[in-house]
N, C-alpha and C positions, 0 to 999 in steps of 0.2 A: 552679262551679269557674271562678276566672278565665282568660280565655286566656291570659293569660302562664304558666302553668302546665301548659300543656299539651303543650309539647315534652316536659320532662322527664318528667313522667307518663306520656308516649306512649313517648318513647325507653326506660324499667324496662320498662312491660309489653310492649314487641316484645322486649326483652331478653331478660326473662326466659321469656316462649315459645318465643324462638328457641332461646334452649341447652337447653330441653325436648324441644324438635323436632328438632335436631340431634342428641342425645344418643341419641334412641329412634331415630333412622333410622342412626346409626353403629354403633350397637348391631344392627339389625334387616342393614346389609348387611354384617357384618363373618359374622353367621349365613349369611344368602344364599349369602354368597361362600365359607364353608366346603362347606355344601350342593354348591353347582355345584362348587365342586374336587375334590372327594370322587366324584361322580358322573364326574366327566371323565377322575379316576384311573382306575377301575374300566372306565371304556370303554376306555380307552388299553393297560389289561393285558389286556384280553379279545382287544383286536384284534391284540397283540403274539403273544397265545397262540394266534390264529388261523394269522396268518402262519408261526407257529415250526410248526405242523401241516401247514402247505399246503408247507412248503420241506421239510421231511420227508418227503416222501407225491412228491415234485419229483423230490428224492435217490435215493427206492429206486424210482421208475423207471426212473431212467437206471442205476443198481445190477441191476436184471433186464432192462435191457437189455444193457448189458454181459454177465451171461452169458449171458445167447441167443444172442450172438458169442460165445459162449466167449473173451471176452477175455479175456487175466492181468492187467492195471494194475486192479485194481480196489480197493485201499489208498485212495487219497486218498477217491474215493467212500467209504470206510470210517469214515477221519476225519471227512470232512463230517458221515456220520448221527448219528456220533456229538455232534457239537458240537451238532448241530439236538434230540436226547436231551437235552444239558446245557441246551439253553434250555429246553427243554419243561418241563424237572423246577423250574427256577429262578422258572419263571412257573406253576405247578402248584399254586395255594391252594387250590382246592375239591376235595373228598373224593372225586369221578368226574373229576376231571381226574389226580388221583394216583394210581386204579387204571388208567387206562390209557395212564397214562408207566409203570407198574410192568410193564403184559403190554406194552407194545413195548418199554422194557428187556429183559427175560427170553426175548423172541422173539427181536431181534435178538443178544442172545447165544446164544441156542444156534444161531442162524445161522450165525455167528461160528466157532462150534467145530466144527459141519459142515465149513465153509466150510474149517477146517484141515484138517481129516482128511482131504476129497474134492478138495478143488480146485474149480476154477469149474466147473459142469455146471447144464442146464433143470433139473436140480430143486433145487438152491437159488433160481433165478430162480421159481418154482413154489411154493416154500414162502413167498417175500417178497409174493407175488401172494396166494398164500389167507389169508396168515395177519397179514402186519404192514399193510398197504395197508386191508382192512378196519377196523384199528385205528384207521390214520389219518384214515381219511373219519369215522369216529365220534368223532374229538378232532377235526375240524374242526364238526362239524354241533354238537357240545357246544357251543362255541367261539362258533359262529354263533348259538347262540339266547341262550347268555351277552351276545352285542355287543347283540342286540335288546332284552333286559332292562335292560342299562343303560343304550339309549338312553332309554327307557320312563320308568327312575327318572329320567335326564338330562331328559326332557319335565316329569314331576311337577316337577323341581326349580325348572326355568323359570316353572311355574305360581305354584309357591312362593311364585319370584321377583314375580313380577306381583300375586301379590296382596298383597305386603309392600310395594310401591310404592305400588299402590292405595288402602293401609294409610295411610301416610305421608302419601299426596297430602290424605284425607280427613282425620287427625288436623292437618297443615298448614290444610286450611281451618276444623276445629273453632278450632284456635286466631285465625283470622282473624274468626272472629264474633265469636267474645268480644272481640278487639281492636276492631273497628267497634261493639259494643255497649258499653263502657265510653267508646269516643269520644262515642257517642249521647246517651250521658246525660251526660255532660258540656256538651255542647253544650245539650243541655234544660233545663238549670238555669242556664246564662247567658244565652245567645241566646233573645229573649221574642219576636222577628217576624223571621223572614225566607222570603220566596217566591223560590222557583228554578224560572227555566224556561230552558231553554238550546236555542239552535237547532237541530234536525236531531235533537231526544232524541223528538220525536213516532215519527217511524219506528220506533225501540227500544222507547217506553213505549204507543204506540198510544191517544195523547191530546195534546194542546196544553196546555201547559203555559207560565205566564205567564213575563217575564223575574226576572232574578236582580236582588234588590233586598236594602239592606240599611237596617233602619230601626234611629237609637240611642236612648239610652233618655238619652242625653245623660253617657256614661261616659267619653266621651273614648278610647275603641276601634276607631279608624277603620281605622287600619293593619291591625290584627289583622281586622278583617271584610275588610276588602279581600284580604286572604292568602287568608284563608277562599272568598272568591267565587271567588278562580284557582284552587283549588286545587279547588273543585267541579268546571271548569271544565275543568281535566286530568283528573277522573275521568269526564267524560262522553266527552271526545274520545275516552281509552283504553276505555271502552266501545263509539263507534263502531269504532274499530278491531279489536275484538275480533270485533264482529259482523262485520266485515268477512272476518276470521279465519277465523270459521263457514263463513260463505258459499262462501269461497275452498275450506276442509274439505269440504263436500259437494260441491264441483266434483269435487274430486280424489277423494271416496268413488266419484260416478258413473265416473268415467273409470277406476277400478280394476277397479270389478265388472265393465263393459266391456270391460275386459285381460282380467280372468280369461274369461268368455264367448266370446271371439274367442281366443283359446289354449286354449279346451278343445275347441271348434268345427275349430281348426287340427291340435290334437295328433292327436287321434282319426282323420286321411286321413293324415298325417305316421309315424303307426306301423303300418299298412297298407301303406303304399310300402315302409319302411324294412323289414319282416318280409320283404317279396317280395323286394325284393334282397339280403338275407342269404339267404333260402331259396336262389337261385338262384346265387348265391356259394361259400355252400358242398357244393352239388353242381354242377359247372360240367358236368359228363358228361351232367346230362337234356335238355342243349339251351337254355337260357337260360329266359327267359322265355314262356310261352306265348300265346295268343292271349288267354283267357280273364284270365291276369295283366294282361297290358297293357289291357285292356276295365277292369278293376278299380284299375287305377292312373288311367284318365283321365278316370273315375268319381270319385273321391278329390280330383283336381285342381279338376276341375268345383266340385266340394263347395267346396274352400278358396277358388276364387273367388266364390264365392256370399257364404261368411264373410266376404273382404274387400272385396266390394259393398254387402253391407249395411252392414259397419262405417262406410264411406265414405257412403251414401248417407245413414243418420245423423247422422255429422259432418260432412259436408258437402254440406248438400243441393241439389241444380244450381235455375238458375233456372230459370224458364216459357217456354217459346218458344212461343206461342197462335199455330193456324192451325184454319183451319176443316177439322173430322175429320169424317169420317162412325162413329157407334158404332159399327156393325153389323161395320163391316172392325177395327174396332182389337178386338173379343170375336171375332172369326173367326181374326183373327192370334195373339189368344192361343191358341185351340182348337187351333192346328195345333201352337202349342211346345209343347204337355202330352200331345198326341193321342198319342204314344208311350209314354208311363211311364201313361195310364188305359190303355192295350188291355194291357201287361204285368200292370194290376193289375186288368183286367177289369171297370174303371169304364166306366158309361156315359155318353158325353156327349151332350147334347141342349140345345140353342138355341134359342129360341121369336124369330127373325128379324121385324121389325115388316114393315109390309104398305109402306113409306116411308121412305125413310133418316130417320136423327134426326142433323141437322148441330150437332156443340158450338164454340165458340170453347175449344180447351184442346189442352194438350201431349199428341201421341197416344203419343209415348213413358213417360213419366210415365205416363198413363190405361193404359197396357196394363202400365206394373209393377205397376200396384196392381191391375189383375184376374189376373195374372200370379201377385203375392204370394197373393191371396183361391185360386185355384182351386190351387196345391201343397199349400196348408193344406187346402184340403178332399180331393186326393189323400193326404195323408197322415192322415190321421184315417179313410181307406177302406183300407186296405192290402189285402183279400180280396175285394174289388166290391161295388159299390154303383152310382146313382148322382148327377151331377156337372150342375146345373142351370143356365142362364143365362138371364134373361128380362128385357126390355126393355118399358118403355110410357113416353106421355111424361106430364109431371102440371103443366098453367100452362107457368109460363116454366121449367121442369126437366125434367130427364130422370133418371129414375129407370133404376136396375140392380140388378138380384138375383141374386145368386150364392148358391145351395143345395146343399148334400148330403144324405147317404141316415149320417153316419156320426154316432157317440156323442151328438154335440152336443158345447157348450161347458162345460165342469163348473162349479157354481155356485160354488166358492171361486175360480175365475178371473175370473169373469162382469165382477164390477164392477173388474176390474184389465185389461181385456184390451186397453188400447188404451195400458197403463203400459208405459216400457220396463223390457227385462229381463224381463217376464213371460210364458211358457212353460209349456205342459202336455207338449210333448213331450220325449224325450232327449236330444236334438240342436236346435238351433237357438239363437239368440241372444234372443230375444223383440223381435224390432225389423222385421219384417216390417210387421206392424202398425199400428207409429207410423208408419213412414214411408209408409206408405198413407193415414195421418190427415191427416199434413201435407200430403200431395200433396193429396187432395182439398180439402183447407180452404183450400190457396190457391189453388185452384178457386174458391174462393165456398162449395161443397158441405158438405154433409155425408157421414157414415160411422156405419152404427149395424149393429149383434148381435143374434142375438135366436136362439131356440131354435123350430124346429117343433115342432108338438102332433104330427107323425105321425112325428117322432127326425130329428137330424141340425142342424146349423148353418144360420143363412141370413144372408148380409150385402147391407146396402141401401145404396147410394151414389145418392146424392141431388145433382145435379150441374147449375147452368146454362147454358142455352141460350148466354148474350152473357158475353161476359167483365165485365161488370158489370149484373148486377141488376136489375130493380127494386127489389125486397124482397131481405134478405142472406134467406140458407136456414137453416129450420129443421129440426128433428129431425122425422122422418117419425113419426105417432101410433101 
């Protein structure tokens, strides 16, 4: 097919795809969108029919409370129930919503005609209490499980939705193959030699590929090939670009799951505080808050800082300030910050102290969050006692450290994920304890490695240099 032929042959068949594809997706949202309006009607009457029950059930209590005062103005309150009766019945489509607008009709009229013959007294406020307020709590609770039903269908719809987009997207690139494969062979039956290789498509295609060239056959098609090379030439750039797309996409995937993780971490001491101060608000008479509250709120706080230490130390992790540390005191300094939460959980701790200080070039702050991070994870995988090991020897130019427990060990669908962020065996926590224990030691020079005792329980090995540079970089301990 000659190139000059190819506009218009390209321009019919995007044509004629396009109004196929446009036609099924106008077609396909014109459904959707009935769907969703259909569903959002049905919320919107349920929630109407809720309210119209809850201002009802509003009404006849200030209705029995007025006669508990034995008030006389009690007419307008009469009207109102009445109005709140006429929504009810107006919004009453389903067969149990109409039986119970039908018995608090008929209840509050023979209210009504008490109400003439006696005059206001406790036992009409008595009879609106046993007999129409039960009613109401039941056209509210109907009401309530109606609004969660349609939200339910309102979810299906969306689902619906999404998969009819999904729908589209995929019939959109069906027809884009076909459009690139009738290009293809068009091109295959004029064009007898041409090699493309274009700068920077290595990284995408993970090959080297030669440059773009165009050999004639002596057709006098120079222009036409030269269009042809830019126009390759705009599909690789918009390929890099895309990739770049990606890249930029899993940034924003990691930093989501990371929101979500550090807001469930946050929520969880946030509804803790927030129960205690409602509890103690609304009985203001037991005294406020008690000792044992306040210990539990600043337990909670604790917690939320911990969340946004580690968020930060993650993203932003401090650099190295190297001074010469002695180990022994920076595992003794950790001993004593955990020495209270092992005696509460009747862990025991025990330190195998060397016979000689072991001097490191390395940050003793840093070195004591990551034995800091290692010995809470092994308190918490002990919560009933166990115990909590620390043992030192030196090995060449490294110093090695061993942190052990007595508890499950590490589960083998973790095992080879355990140094990945996000990843977590327990309920609570971020899964970033870990990495950032990796990172610290690796710009150490060091290593960090897992491993399970044969006699149960965890053991982590930090593998760590004497001099702040080497001779040999560190490898993984065998």
């Amino acid at each position: 097919m000659p190139l000059q032929t190819y506009p218009l042959r390209i321009l019919l068949l995007a044509v004629g795809t396009s109004v196929l594809v446009l036609a099924l997706a106008v077609s396909l949202a014109v459904y959707l969108n009935q769907l969703q309006a259909q569903a959002a009607n049905v919320r919107r009457e349920n929630n109407d029919s809720w309210h119209a029950a809850a201002n009802l059930e509003e009404s006849l209590y200030h209705l029995i409370a007025l006669h508990r005062r034995n008030a006389r103005e009690v007419e307008p309150l009469h009207e109102r129930v009445q109005e709140h009766l006429a929504e009810i019945e107006s919004l009453a489509d389903k067969p149990q919503e109409k039986v119970l607008y039908q018995h608090l009709d008929r209840g509050f009229g023979e209210y009504l005609a008490e109400w003439r013959k006696s005059g206001t007294s406790s036992r009409l406020a008595d009879r609106l209490e046993t007999q129409l307020i039960p009613l109401c709590r039941q056209l509210r609770e109907y009401n309530c499980g109606q609004v969660e039903l349609s939200e339910r269908e309102q979810q299906r719809a969306l689902r619906r939705m999404t998969w009819g987009l999904g729908l589209v997207g995929g019939l959109t690139s069906v027809a884009g193959l076909v459009l690139g494969f009738g290009l293809s062979r068009g091109l295959r039956r004029t064009i007898h030699q041409m090699l493309i290789r274009v700068q920077g498509a290595s990284e995408l295609l993970s090959q080297e590929l030669p440059p773009v060239e165009w050999k004639q056959n002596g057709d006098g098609q120079a222009d036409e090939a030269q269009n042809l090379v830019h126009q390759v030439e705009q599909v690789v750039e918009k390929l890099q670009q895309r990739e770049r797309e990606v890249l930029r996409a899993e940034r924003l995937a990691a930093v989501g799951q990371l929101a979500a993780g550090v807001g469930h971490e946050i929520r969880n001491p946030l509804t803790s505080i927030k129960l205690l101060i409602q509890t103690s608000r609304r009985d203001p008479q037991a005294g406020g808050l008690s000792d044992e509250d306040l210990d539990l709120i600043e337990q909670e706080i604790h917690r939320l800082e911990r969340a946004v230490q580690g968020f930060l130390d993650y993203a932003r992790p401090p650099k190295l300030q190297r001074t010469a540390c002695d180990v022994s005191s920076v595992v003794q300094k950790t001993l004593n910050l955990v020495r209270g939460r092992a005696d509460r959980q009747r862990v025991t701790l025990q330190f195998e102290e060397p016979d000689s200080p072991m001097i490191l070039e390395a940050d003793a702050a840093q070195l004591q969050q990551v034995l800091v991070n290692l010995t809470l994870n092994a308190l918490d995988a002990m919560p009933h006692g166990g115990t909590l090991e620390i043992a030192m020897k030196p090995n060449g130019d490294f110093v090695e450290i061993h942190v052990a427990d007595t508890g499950p060990g590490i589960a083998p669908e973790l095992f080879a994920r355990i140094f990945e962020p996000f990843v977590t065996g327990k309920e609570t926590g971020l899964g970033l304890g870990l990495v950032v224990s990796k990172r610290i030691v690796e710009e150490h020079g060091g290593t960090i490695k897992a491993s399970n005792r044969d006699a149960g329980g965890a053991e982590f090995t930090l593998r760590l240099p004497r001099s702040a540079t080497p001779v040999k970089a560190a490898q993984p301990v065998g």
